[in-house]
C-alpha positions in Angstrom: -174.0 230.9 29.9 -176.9 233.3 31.5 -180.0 233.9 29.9 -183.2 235.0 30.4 -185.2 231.8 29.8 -189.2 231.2 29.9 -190.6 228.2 31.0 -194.1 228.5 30.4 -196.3 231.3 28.8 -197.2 234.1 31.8 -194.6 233.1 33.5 -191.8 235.5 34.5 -188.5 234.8 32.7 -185.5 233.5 34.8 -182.2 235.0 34.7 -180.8 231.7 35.2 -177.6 229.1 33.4 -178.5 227.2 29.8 -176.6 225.3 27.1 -174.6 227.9 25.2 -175.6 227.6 21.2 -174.1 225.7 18.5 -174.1 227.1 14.8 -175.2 224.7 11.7 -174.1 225.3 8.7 -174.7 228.8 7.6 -175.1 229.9 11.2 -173.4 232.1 13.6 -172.8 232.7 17.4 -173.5 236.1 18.6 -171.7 237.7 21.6 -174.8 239.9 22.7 -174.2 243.4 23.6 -177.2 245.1 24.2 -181.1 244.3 23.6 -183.8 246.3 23.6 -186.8 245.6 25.7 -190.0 246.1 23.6 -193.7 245.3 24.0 -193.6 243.2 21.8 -191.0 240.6 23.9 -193.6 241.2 26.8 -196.5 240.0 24.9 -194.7 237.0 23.2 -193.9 235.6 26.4 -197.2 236.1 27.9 -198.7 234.1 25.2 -201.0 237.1 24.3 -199.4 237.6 21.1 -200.8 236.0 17.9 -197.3 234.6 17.2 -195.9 233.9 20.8 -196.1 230.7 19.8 -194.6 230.3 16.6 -191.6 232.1 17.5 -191.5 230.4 20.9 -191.8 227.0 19.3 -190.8 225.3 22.3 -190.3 225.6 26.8 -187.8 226.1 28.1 -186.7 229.4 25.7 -184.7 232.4 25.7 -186.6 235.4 25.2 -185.9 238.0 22.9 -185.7 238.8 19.0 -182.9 241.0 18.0 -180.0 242.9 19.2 -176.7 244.1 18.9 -173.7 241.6 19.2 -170.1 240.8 18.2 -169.4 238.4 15.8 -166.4 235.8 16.0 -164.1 238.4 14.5 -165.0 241.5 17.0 -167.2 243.4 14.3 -170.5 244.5 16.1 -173.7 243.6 14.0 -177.3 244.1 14.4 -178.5 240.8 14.3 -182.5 239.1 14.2 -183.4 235.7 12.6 -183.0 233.5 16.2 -185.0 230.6 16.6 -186.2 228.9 19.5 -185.0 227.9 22.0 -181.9 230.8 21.6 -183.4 234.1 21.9 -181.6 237.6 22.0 -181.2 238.0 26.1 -178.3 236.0 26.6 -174.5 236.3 26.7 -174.7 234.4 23.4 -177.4 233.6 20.5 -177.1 231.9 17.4 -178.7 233.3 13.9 -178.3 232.7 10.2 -175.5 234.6 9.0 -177.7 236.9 6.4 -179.8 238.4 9.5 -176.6 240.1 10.5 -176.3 244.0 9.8 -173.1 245.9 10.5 -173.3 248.8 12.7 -171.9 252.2 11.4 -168.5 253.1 13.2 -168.9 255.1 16.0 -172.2 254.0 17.1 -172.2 252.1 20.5 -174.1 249.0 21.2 -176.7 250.8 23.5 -177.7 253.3 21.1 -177.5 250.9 17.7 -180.1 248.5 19.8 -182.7 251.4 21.0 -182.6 253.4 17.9 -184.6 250.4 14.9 -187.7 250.0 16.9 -188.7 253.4 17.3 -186.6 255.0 14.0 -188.0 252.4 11.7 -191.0 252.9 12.9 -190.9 256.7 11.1 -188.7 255.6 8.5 -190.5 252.9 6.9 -194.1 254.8 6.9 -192.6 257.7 5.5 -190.1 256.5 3.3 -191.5 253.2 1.8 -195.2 253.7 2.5 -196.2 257.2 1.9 -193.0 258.1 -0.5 -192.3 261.0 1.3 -190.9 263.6 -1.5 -188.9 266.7 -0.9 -190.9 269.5 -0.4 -194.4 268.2 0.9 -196.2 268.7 3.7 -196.2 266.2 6.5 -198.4 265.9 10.0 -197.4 264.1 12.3 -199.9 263.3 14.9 -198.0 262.3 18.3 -194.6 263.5 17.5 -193.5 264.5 21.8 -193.2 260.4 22.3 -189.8 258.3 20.8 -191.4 257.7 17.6 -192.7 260.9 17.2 -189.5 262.7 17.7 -187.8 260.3 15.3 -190.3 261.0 12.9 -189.7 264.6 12.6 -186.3 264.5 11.8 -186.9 262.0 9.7 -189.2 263.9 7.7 -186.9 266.7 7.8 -183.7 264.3 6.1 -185.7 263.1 3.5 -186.7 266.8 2.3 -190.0 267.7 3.6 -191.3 271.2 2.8 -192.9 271.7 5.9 -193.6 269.5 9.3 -196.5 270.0 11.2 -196.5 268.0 14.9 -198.8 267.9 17.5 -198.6 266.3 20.8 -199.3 267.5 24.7 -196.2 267.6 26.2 -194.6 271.6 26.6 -191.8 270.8 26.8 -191.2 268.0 24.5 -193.5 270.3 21.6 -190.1 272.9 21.8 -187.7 270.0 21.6 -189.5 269.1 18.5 -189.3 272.6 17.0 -185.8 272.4 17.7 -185.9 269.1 15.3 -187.6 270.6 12.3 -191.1 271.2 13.0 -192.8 274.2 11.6 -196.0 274.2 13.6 -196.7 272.7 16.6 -200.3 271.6 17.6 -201.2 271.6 21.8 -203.6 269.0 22.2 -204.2 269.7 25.7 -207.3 272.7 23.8 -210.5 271.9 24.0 -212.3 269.8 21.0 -213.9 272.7 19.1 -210.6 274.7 19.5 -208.4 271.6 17.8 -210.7 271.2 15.2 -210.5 274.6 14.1 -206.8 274.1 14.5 -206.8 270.8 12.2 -209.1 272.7 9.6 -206.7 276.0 9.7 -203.7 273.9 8.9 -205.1 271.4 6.3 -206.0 274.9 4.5 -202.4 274.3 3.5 -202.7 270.7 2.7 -201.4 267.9 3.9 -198.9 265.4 1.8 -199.1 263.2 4.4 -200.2 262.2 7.6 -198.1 259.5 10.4 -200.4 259.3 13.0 -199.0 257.6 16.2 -201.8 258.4 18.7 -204.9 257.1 16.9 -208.6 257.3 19.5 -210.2 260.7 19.7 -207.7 263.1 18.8 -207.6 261.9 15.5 -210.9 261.3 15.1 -211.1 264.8 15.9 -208.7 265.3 13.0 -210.4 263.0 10.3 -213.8 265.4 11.5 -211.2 268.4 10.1 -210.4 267.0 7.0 -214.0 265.9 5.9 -216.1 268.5 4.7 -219.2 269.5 6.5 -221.2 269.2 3.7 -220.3 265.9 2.7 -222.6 263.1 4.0 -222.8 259.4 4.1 -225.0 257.0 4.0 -226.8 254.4 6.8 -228.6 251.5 6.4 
């Protein structure tokens, strides 16, 4: 079969032949479909991740961690759990049957495998972290990238009361109205005139805040939130 495979950590993958996969017991040979190419797979095979080498236990390896495949039977799955050296960007993997997720009818492969990096990325913060409940108040800082978007109507299908999103894109600031958000925050104004924006806002309160964009701007926004006449002590 084709694969990408990596022969040593920096190194370029090859789109080159290698041993197709046998299944042990309790294992299963994937049909790949569709992968999704995150940062994550280009730090892993630079060696620059803390895990690269864990999950690239040994050279020669395919690359890759999860995807969207057919199983034996013609049922497309989400599928994770590979283990080196049968990675994800191949024409076949192998995993453990239990890291095998079906994929709703009437979702294609492409979409099912770009949709968990960047949806779960909202999801899980929202949902399982902050407990998002219906009716409260929600900023999210970043909301014109992937994530972002996601986020919004995220928050908006779980009940939230009212969405506040910021982010520097025109354009991309009305798509996410059209997604949910109440207010929309340029960040393309001038320090003093986003700070005055932040405060004006968290008048209002904020339930919670999914910040995607971290550095100044929210520094800017922490600045907001804090008040003046609260101080802190230095050694």
């Amino acid at each position: 079969m084709k694969a990408a495979v990596l022969h040593q950590f920096g190194d370029i993958p090859r789109y080159e032949d290698f041993p197709d996969p046998i299944p042990n017991e309790n294992e299963v040979v994937i049909e790949v479909k569709a992968v999704a190419f995150e940062n994550v797979d280009k730090a892993m095979a630079a060696g620059t991740h803390f895990a690269s080498r864990q999950f690239l236990s040994m050279l020669p390896a395919i690359v890759g961690f999860d995807g969207i495949g057919a199983l034996p039977d013609g049922r497309l799955v989400g599928f994770g759990g590979v283990k080196a050296p049968y990675g994800a960007m191949a024409e076949r993997t192998v995993v453990p049957k239990e890291y095998t997720v079906p994929v709703p009818e009437g979702v294609d492969a492409i979409t099912a495998a770009a949709m968990p990096a960047s949806a779960l990325t909202s999801f899980f913060p929202l949902k399982c972290g902050a407990k998002l409940q219906p009716g409260e108040t929600v900023l999210i800082n970043g909301a014109t990238g992937v994530a972002g978007k996601l986020a919004v109507q995220i928050a908006k299908l779980l009940g939230a009361g009212r969405i506040v999103a910021t982010g520097r894109n025109e354009a991309s600031l009305k798509q996410v109205e059209s997604f949910g958000a109440d207010i929309v925050i340029d960040l393309k104004q001038s320090d003093k005139q986003l700070v005055e924006v932040f405060k004006k806002e968290s008048e209002k309160g904020f339930d919670v805040i999914l910040d995607f964009l971290w550095g100044h701007v929210t520094e800017l926004l922490i600045q907001s939130l804090v008040p003046q006449e609260l101080s802190f002590a230095k050694r």
